[in-house]
FIRO-421625 format. One line per field, with one value per residue (C-alpha): residue number from 1; residue in one letter; x, y, z. Coordinates in nm, 4 decimals, always signed. Example, Ala and Ser with C-alpha at 12.3 -4.5 7.8 and 13.67 -1.06 7.14 Angstrom:
<recs>
i (1, 2)
aa (A, S)
X (+1.2300, +1.3670)
Y (-0.4500, -0.1060)
Z (+0.7800, +0.7140)
</recs>
This chain:
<recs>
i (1, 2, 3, 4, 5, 6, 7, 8, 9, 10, 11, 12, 13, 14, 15, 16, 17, 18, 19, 20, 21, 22, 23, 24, 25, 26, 27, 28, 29, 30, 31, 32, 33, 34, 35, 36, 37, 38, 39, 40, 41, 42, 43, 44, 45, 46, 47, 48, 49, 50, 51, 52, 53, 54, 55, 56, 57, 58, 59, 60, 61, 62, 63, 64, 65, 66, 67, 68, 69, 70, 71, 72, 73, 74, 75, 76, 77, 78, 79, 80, 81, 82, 83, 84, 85, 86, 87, 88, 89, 90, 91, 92, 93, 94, 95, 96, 97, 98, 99, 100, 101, 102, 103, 104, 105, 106, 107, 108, 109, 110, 111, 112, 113, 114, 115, 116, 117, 118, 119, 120, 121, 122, 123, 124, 125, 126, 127, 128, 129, 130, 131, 132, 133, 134, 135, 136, 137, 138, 139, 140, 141, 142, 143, 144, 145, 146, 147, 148, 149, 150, 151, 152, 153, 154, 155, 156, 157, 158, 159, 160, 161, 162, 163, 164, 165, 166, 167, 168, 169, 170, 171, 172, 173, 174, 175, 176, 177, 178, 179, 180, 181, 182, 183, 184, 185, 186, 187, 188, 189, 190, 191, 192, 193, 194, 195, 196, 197, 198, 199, 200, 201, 202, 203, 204, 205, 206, 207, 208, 209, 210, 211, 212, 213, 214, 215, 216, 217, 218, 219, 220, 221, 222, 223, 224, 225, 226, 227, 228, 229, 230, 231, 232, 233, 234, 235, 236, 237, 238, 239, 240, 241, 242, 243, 244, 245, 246, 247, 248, 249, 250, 251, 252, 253, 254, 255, 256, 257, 258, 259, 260, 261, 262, 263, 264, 265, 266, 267, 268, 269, 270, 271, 272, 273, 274, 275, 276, 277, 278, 279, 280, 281, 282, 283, 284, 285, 286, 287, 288, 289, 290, 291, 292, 293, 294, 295, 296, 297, 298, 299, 300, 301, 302, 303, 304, 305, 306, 307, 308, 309, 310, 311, 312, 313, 314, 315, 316, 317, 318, 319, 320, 321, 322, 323, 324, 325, 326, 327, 328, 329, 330, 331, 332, 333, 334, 335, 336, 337, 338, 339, 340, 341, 342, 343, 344, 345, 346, 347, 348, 349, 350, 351, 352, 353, 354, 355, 356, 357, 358, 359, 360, 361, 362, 363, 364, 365, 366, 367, 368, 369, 370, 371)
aa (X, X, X, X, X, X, X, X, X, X, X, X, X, X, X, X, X, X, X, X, X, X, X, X, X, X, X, X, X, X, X, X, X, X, X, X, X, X, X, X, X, X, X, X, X, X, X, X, X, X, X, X, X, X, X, X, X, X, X, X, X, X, X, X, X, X, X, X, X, X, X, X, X, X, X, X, X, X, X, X, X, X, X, X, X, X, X, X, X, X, X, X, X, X, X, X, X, X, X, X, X, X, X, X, X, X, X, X, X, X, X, X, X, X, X, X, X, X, X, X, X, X, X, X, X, X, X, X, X, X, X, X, X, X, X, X, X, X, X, X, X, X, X, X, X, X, X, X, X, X, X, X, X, X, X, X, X, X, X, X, X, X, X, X, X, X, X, X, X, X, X, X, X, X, X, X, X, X, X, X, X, X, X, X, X, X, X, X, X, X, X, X, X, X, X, X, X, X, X, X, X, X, X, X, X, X, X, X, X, X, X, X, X, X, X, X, X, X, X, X, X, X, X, X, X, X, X, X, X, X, X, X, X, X, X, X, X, X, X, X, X, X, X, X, X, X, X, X, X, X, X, X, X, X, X, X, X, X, X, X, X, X, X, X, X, X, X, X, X, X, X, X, X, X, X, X, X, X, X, X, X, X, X, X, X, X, X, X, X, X, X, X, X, X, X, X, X, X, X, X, X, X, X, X, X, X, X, X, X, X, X, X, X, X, X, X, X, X, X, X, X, X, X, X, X, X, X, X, X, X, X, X, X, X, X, X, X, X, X, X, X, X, X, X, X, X, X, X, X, X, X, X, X, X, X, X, X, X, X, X, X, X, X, X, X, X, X, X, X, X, X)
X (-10.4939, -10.7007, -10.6114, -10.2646, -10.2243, -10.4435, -10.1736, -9.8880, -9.9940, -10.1370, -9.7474, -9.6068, -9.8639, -9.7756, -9.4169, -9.4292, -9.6339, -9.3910, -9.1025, -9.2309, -9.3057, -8.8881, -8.7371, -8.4294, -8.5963, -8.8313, -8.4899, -8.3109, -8.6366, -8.7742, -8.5012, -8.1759, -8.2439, -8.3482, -8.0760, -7.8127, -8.0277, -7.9663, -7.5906, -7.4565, -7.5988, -7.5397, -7.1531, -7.1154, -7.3138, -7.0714, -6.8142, -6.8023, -6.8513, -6.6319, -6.3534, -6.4119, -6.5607, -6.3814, -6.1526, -6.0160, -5.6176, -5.4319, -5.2159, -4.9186, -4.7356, -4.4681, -4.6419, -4.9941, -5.0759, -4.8139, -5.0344, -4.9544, -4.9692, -5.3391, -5.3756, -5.3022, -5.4906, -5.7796, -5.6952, -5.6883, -6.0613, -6.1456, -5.9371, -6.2276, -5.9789, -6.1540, -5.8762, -5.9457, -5.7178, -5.4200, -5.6224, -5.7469, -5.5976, -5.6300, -5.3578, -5.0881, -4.9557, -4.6332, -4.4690, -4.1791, -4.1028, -4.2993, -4.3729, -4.2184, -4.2969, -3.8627, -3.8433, -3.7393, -3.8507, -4.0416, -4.1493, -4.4139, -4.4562, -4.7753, -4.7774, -5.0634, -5.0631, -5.1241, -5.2277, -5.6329, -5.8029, -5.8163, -5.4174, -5.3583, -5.6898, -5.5722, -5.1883, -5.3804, -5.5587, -5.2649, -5.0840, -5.3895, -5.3606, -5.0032, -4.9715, -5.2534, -5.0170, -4.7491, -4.9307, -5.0781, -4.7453, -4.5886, -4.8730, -4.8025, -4.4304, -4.5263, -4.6520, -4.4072, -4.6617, -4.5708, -4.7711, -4.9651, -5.1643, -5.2975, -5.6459, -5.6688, -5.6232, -5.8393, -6.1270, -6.0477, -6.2696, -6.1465, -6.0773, -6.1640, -6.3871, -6.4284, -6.7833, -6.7869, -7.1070, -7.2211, -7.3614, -7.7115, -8.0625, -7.8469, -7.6219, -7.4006, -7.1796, -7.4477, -7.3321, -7.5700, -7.8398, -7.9035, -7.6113, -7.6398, -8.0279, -8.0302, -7.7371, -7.8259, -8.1967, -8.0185, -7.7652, -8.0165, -8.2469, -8.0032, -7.8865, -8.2477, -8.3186, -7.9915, -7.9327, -8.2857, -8.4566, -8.1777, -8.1778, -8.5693, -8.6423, -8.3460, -8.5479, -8.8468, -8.6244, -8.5256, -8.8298, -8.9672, -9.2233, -9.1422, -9.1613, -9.5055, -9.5768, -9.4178, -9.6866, -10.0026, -10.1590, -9.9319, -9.6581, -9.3186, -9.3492, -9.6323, -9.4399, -9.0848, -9.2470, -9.5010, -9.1304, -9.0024, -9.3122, -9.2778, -8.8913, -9.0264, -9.2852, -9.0502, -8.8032, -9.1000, -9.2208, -8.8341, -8.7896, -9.1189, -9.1016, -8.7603, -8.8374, -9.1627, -8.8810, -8.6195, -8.8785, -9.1290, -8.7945, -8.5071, -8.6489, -8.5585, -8.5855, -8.6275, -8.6609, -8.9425, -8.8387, -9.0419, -9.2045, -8.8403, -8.6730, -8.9402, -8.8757, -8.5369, -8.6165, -8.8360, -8.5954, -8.3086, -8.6030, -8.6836, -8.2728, -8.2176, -8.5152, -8.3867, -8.0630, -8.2164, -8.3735, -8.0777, -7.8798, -8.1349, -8.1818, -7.7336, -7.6630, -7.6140, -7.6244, -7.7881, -7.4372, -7.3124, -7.6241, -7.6365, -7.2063, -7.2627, -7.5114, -7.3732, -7.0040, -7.2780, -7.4020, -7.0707, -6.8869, -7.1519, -7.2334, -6.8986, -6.7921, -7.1634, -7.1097, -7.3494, -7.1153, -6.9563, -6.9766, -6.8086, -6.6829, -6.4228, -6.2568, -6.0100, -6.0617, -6.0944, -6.3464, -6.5559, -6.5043, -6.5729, -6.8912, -7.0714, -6.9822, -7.2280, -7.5926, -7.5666, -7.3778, -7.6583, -7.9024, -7.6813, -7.5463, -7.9716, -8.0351, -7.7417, -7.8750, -8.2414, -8.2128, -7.8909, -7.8822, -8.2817, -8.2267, -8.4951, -8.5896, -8.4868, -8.1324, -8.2093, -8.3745, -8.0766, -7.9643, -8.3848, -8.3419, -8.0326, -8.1801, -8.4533, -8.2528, -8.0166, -8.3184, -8.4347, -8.1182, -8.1024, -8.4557, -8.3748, -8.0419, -8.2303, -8.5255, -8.2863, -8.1025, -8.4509, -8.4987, -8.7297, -8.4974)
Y (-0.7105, -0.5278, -0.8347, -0.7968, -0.4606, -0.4991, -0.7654, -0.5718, -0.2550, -0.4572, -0.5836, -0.2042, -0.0591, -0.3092, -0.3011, +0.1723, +0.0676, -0.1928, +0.0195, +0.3294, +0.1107, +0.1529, +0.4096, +0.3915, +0.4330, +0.7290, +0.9515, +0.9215, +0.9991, +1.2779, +1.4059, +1.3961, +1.5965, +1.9042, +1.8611, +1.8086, +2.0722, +2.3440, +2.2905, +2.1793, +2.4967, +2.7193, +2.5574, +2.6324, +2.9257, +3.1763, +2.9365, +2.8011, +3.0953, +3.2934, +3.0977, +3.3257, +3.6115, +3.7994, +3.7323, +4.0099, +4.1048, +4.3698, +4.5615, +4.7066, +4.9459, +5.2371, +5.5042, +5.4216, +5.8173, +5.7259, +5.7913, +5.4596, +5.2965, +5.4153, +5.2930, +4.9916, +4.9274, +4.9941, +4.7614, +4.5268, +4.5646, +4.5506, +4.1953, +4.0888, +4.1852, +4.3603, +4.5855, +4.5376, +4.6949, +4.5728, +4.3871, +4.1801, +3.7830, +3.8054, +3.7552, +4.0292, +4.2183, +4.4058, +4.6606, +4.7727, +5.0923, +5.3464, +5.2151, +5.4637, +5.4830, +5.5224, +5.1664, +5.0629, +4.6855, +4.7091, +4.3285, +4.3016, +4.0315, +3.8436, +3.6254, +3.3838, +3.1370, +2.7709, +2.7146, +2.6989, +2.6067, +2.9355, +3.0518, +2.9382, +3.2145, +3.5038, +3.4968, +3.5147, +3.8266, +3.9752, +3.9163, +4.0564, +4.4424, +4.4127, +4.3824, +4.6782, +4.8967, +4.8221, +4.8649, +5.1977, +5.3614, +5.2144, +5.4483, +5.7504, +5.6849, +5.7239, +5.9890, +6.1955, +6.1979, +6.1057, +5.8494, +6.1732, +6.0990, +5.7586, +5.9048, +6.0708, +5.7845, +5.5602, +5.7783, +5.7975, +5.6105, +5.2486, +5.1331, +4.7814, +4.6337, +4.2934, +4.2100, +3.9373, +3.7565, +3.4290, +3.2196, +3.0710, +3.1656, +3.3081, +3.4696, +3.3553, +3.0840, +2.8195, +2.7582, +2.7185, +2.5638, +2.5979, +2.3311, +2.1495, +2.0764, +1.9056, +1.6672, +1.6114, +1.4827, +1.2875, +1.1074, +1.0865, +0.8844, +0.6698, +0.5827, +0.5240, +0.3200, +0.0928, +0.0499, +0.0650, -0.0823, -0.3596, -0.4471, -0.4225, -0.7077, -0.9318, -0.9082, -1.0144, -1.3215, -1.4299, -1.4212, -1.6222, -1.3775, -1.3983, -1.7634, -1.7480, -1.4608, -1.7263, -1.9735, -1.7485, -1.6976, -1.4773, -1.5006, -1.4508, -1.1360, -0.9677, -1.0513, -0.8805, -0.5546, -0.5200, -0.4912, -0.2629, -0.0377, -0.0574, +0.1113, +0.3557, +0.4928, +0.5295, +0.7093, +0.9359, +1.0436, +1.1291, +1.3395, +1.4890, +1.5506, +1.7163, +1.9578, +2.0890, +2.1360, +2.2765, +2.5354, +2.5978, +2.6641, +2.7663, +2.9161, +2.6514, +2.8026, +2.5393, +2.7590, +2.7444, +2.3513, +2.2173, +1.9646, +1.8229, +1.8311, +1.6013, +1.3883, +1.3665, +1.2608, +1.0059, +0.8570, +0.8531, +0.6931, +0.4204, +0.3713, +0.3493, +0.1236, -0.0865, -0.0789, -0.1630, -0.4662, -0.5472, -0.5328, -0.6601, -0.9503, -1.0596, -0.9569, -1.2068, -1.0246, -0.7245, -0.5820, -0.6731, -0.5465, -0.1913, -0.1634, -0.2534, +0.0218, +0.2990, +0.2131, +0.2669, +0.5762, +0.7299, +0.6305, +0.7798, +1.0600, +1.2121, +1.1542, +1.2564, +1.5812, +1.5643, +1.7003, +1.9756, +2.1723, +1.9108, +2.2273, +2.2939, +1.9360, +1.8246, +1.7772, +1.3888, +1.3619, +1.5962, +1.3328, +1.0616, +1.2191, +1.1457, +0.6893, +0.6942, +0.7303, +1.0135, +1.2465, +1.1678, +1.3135, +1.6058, +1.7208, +1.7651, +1.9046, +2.1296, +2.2192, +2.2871, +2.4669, +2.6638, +2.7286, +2.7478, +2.5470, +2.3950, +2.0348, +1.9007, +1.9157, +1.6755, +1.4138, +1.2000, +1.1548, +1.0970, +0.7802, +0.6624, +0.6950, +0.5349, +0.2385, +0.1761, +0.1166, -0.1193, -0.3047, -0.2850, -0.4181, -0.6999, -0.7962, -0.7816, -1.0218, -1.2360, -1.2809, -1.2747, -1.5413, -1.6050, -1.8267)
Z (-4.2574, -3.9811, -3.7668, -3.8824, -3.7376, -3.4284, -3.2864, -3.4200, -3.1872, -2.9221, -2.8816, -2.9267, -2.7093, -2.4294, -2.4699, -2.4442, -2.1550, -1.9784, -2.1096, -1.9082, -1.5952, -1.5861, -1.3727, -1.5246, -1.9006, -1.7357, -1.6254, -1.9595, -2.1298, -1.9325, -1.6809, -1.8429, -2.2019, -2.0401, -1.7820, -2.0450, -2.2878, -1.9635, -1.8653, -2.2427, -2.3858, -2.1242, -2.1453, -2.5151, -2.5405, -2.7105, -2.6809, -3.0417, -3.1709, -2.9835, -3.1926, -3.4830, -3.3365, -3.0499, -2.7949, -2.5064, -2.4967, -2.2987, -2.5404, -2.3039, -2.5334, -2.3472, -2.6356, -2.6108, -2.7637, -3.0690, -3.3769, -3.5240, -3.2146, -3.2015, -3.5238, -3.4249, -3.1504, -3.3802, -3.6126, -3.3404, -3.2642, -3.5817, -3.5952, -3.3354, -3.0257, -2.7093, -2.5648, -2.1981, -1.8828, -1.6646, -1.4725, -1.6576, -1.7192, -2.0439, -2.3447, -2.3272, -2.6032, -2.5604, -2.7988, -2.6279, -2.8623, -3.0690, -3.3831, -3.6521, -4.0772, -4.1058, -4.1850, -3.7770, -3.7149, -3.4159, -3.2541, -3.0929, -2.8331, -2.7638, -2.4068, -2.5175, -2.1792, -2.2359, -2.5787, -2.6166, -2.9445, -3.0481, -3.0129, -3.4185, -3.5075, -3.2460, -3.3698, -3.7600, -3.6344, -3.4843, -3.8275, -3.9986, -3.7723, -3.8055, -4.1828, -4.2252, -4.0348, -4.2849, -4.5899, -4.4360, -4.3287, -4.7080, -4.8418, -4.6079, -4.7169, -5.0641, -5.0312, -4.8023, -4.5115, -4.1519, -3.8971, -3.8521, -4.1083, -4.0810, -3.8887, -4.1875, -4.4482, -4.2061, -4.2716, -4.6321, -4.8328, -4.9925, -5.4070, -5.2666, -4.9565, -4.8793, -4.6870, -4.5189, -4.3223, -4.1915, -4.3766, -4.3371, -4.1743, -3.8084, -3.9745, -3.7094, -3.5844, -3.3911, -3.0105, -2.7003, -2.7546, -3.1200, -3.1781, -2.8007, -2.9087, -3.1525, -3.0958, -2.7501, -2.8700, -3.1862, -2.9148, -2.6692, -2.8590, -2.9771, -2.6337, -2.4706, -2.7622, -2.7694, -2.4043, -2.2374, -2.5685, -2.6027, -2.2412, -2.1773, -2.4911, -2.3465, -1.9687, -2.1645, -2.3320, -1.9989, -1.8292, -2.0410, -2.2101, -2.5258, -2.5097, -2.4387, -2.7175, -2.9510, -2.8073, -2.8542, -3.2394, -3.3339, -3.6901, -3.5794, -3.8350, -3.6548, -3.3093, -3.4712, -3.6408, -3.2800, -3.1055, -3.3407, -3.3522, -2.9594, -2.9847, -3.2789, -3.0019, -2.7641, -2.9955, -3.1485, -2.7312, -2.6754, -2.9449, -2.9203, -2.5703, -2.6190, -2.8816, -2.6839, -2.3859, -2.6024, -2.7868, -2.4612, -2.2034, -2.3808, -2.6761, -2.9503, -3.2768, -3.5724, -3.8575, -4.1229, -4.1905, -3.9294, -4.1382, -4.3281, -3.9199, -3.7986, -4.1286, -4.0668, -3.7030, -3.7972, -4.0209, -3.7184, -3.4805, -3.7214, -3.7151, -3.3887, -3.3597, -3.6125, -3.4119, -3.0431, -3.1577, -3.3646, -3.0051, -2.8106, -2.9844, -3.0273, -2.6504, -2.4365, -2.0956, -1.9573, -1.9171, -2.2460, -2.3992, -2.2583, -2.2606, -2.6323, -2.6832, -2.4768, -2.7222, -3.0914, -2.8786, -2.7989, -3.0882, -3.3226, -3.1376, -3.1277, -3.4790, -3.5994, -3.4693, -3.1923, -2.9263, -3.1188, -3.4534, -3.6918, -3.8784, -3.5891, -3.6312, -3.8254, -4.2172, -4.1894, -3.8732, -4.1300, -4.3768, -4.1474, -4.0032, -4.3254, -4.2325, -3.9885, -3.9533, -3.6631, -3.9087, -4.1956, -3.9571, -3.7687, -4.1590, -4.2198, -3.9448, -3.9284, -4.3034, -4.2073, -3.8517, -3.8899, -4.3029, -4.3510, -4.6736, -4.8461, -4.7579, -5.0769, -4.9526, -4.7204, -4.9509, -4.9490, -4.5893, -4.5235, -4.7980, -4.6671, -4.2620, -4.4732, -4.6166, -4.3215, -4.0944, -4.3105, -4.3580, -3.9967, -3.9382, -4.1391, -3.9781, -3.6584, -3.7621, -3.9053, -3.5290, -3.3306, -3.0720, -2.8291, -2.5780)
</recs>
């Protein structure tokens, strides 16, 4: 057994080595993740969120000191608009008469500019203000009171209150780096792993290397799992390397699951190991290898949720996140860093990383050659 796993490193330890001797391995390893980490998070920061938080709007109304057009405005902010002035390029708002409690229609227009991702949400929140006005004039008309009054109602206190918070450890909507993070390092591995890892055992194929492995007193077993070990090593310095990045410059914050995150990790490095030898070993080409792993990589990265906070897609990409392996691992970590929940939660996708990467590492010892 001790023999066993001497030759099985000795093969990993050569191939991290040989591996590293790459440039091209060395700048998606090292140079690219905090590169994408800086300009991905910076990008987004706010940005996701900003969808159902605030957004700024210049409210152009002929009676701006009309009681119930003050009103209004404040029921605007509290709809998460920013009231901001003329000069501004925001959204306008026009309400071209004094609104009035005599039963008048008064329409207000809103000039929204090219439709954005977040037109469907603003025109809700304008609803939202608009329909509070109503119901607070209907109660000022039931009463015989004028718009006059509605400071005074405002301040009056409420039969019913609805609070409403985030969900989860933040509290908050993730965007910068607390959602760029982690599914930069979960695609990031996956692509050094199926493009550099593919392409770097295919080199070794056609130079004759493994040909001569094959030759030396070594099992065709030991020679396999010392290749895969070689591609978990690599996966395990990326991810390490980017998380003491991500939490040394930009302030990372894992949560208290540290211990369940690097689980999870594991489990999506023995995957994509699985799956670099697994592509490695049925390309045919250098080019058809690393085309064929930059497709997996881009293909599971977007509808894994690695790009973008699968909760602001459509119903069935959320459905279809949870077909492939990158959305096992983003759904965990999405639970651990940005919910705090306990790593039990997680047990599953960890046993089906667990499970695929075997399947995986069997496919991909099934299709090993050495010429």
């Amino acid at each position: 057994m001790a023999i066993l796993l001497r030759n099985i490193w000795f093969i990993a330890r050569n191939d991290v080595l040989f591996a590293l001797r790459d440039r091209s391995t060395l700048l998606w390893l090292v140079l690219m993740p905090p590169v994408f980490f800086f300009f991905i998070g910076n990008m987004t920061a706010g940005g996701f969120g900003a969808m159902v938080t605030g957004s700024e709007i210049i409210l152009e109304a002929p009676a701006s000191e009309d009681p119930a057009t003050r009103r209004f405005a404040e029921l605007l902010t509290q709809s998460g608009f920013e009231i901001v002035d003329e000069s501004s390029d925001a959204p306008r708002l026009t309400l071209p008469a004094p609104i009035s409690a005599d039963g008048e229609t008064v329409t207000a227009t809103y000039h929204a500019g090219e439709p954005t991702p977040t037109t469907e949400l603003e025109a809700l929140r304008l609803q939202r203000a608009a329909l509070s006005l109503r119901a607070e004039l209907a109660v000022l008309a039931a009463r015989g009171e004028g718009p006059a009054s509605l400071a005074r109602l405002a301040e009056a206190p409420r039969p019913l209150t609805v609070d409403v918070e985030a969900a989860g450890r933040l509290g908050r909507v993730p965007s910068g780096f607390e959602q760029a993070m982690p599914g930069i390092l979960v695609m990031f591995t996956m692509l050094v792993l199926l493009t550099s890892g593919g392409i770097l055992l295919l080199m070794e194929r056609e130079q004759g290397m493994l040909r001569r492995l094959a030759s030396a007193p070594l099992s065709r077993g030991e020679i396999i799992a010392g290749k895969w070990l070689g591609r978990m090593l690599l996966a395990v310095a990326q991810i390490g390397f980017a998380m003491v990045v991500g939490t040394l410059l930009f302030g990372m914050d894992w949560g208290p699951n540290l211990p369940a995150i690097l689980l999870v990790l594991l489990g999506w490095a023995a995957l994509c190991a699985s799956l670099g030898l697994l592509v490695g070993s049925v390309g045919r080409t250098q080019a058809e290898v690393g085309g064929l792993g930059m497709l997996l990589t881009m293909i599971m990265a977007a509808l894994g949720g690695a790009w973008w906070p699968i909760e602001v897609t459509p119903e069935w990409m959320q459905t279809l996140q949870m077909a492939v392996p990158a959305g096992w691992t983003m759904a965990a970590m999405h639970r651990l860093v940005s919910f705090g929940d306990a790593p039990v939660t997680v047990l599953a996708h960890i046993a089906a990383l667990a499970l695929a990467a075997i399947a995986l590492a069997w496919g991909a010892a099934r299709v090993f050659k050495f010429d």
